[in-house]
Every structure is written in structure tokens, then in C-alpha cells.
C-alpha positions in Angstrom: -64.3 -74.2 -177.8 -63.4 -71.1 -175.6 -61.3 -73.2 -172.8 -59.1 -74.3 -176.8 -58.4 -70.3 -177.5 -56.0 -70.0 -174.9 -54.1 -72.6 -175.9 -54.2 -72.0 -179.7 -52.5 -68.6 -178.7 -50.0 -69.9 -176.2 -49.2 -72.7 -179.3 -49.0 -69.9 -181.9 -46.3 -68.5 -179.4 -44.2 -71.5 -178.9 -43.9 -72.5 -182.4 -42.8 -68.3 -183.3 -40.6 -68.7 -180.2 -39.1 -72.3 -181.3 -38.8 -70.8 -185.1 -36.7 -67.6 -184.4 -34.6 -69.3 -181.2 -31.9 -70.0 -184.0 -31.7 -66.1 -184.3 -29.3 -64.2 -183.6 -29.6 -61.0 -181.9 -28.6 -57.6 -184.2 -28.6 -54.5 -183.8 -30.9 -52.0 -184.4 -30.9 -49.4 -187.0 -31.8 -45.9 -186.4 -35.8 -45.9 -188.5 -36.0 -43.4 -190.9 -38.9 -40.8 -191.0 -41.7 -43.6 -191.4 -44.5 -42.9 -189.0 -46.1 -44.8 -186.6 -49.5 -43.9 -184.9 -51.3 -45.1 -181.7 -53.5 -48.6 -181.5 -55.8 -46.5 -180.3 -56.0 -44.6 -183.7 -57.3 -48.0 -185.5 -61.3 -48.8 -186.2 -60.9 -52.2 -184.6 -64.6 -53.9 -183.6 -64.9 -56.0 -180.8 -63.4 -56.0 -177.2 -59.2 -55.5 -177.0 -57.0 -55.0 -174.0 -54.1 -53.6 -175.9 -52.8 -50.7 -174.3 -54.1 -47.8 -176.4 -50.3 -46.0 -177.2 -49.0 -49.0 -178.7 -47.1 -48.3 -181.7 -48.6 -49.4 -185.0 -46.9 -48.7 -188.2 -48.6 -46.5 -190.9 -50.7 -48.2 -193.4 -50.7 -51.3 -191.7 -53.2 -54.1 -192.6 -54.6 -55.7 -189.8 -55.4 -59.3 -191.0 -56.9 -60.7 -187.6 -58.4 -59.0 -184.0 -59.2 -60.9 -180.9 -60.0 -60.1 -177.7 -61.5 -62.1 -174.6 -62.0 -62.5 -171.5 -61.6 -66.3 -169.5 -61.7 -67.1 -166.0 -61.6 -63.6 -165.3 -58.1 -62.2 -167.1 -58.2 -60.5 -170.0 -56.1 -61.5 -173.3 -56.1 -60.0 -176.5 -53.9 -60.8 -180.1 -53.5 -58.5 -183.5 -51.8 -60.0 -186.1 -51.2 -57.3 -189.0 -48.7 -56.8 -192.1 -47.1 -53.3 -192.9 -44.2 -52.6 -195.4 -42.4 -51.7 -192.2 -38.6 -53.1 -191.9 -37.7 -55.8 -189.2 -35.1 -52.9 -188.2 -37.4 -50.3 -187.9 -40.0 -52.6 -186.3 -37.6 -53.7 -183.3 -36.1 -50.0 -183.0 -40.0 -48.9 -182.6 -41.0 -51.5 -180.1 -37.7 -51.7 -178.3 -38.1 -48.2 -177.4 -42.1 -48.9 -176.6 -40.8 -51.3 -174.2 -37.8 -48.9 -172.5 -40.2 -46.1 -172.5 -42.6 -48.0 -170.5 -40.1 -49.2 -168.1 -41.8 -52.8 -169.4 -39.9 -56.1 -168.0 -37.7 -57.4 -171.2 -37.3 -61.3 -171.4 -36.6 -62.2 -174.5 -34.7 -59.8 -177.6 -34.2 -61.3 -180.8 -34.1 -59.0 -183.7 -32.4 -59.9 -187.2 -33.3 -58.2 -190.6 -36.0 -61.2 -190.8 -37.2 -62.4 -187.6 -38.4 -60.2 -184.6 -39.3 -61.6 -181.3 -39.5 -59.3 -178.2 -41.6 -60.2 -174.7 -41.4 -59.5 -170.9 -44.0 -58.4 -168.4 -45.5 -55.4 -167.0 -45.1 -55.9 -162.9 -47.9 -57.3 -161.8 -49.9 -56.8 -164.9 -49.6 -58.4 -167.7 -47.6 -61.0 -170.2 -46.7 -59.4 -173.9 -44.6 -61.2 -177.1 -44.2 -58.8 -180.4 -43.1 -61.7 -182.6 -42.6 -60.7 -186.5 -41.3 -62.2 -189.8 -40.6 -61.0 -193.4 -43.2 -61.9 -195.7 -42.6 -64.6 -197.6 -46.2 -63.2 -200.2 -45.3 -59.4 -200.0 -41.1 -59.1 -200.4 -40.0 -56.3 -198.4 -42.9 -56.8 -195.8 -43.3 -58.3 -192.6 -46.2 -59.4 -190.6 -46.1 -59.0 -186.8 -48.7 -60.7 -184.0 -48.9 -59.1 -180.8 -50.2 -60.7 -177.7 -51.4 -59.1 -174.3 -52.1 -61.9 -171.4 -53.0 -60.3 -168.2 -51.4 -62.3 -165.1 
């Protein structure tokens, strides 16, 4: 069943890809005073190769945590929901990204739909893919994925 998990998560990625393609890019507003805090910061069991400043929103409710280790390269994926707009999401992570002069690939941020990915030199793969909450109006839940090259 382990040699499945890297292809469930390289399927969860394709079909968010495929469903936001039909987005168009927007820009992004200027976040108000909501805070964000550190992965680090969170009580999360279990092995994770986030890197440990990556923004999380206050409040947010992490819904699912893996981590593992195949072949030798490290992947991890955090799926969570926060009240968080899709505007201040992208502004957030889009400045993550700049601020750790991360490779960008793909941008795509409307006011329901976020999808942003790249690669760190050398490193490692990421994809910050979010949508508004169809259960919680006003919310949004986001999945983040590490994949170490």
C-alpha cells in the first residue's frame, strides 16, 4: 500500500490542477490585520518535512497530516480549513514564496480558487492548492504538499 501513497498525492494534485486551470489569475488584495503563525507553532504527531516557518493561518483546523519517507525522499501533505480569504491566503503565500526566493511555476489566485507551486533549487517540489468551502461559506480549505527531488 505504501508504493499507492505517492500516487494518491500526485492524483489529488492533478485533479486540483485540472479543476482551477479554468482560473483566471487576480490580483491580490492587501490582508488585513489577521495573523498568521509558523507550522512549526502547531501540535502535529507523526513525522513532517514541512519547512517549519511556513505560514499557517490563525485558528486553522487541520483535517489531515502526513508525512513519509519512500525510496529515500521525503514528502509530506496538510490539508486544513481556516476562515481565511482566498485573497489573503494568496497574498500570504505569495509573499512566503518571494521571501524565500522559492522557484514559482504556477500562480492562479481568484476570490475562490488558489493554486500556487514551484521548486526550491535542488530541493524540493511544493503546490499550495485552496478552494472556498462549499460546508463552511466564507471558508476555504487549503492542501499543501512538500516532495523532495
Amino acid at each position: 500500500m505504501s508504493d499507492r501513497k505517492p500516487i494518491l498525492t500526485l492524483l489529488v494534485l492533478l485533479t486540483a490542477s485540472l479543476s482551477l486551470a479554468a482560473c483566471s489569475r487576480a490580483d491580490t488584495a492587501a490582508t488585513d490585520s489577521r495573523s498568521f503563525h509558523t507550522l512549526a507553532d502547531e501540535q502535529i504527531s507523526g513525522p513532517q518535512y514541512f519547512p517549519g516557518d511556513l505560514p499557517i493561518p490563525e485558528g486553522a483546523g487541520i483535517t489531515f497530516t502526513e508525512g513519509e519517507l519512500t525510496g529515500g525522499k521525503k514528502s509530506s501533505m496538510l490539508i486544513y480549513e481556516t476562515d481565511e480569504t482566498m485573497a489573503e491566503l494568496g497574498t500570504t503565500y505569495l509573499k512566503y514564496v518571494k521571501e524565500k526566493a522559492l522557484e514559482s511555476g504556477t500562480q492562479i489566485l481568484d476570490k475562490d480558487n488558489l493554486l500556487i507551486s514551484g521548486k526550491a533549487p535542488g530541493s524540493y517540489s511544493y503546490s499550495i492548492i485552496g478552494s472556498s468551502s462549499a460546508a463552511k461559506p466564507g471558508g476555504a480549505e487549503i492542501i499543501l504538499t512538500w516532495i523532495e527531488n
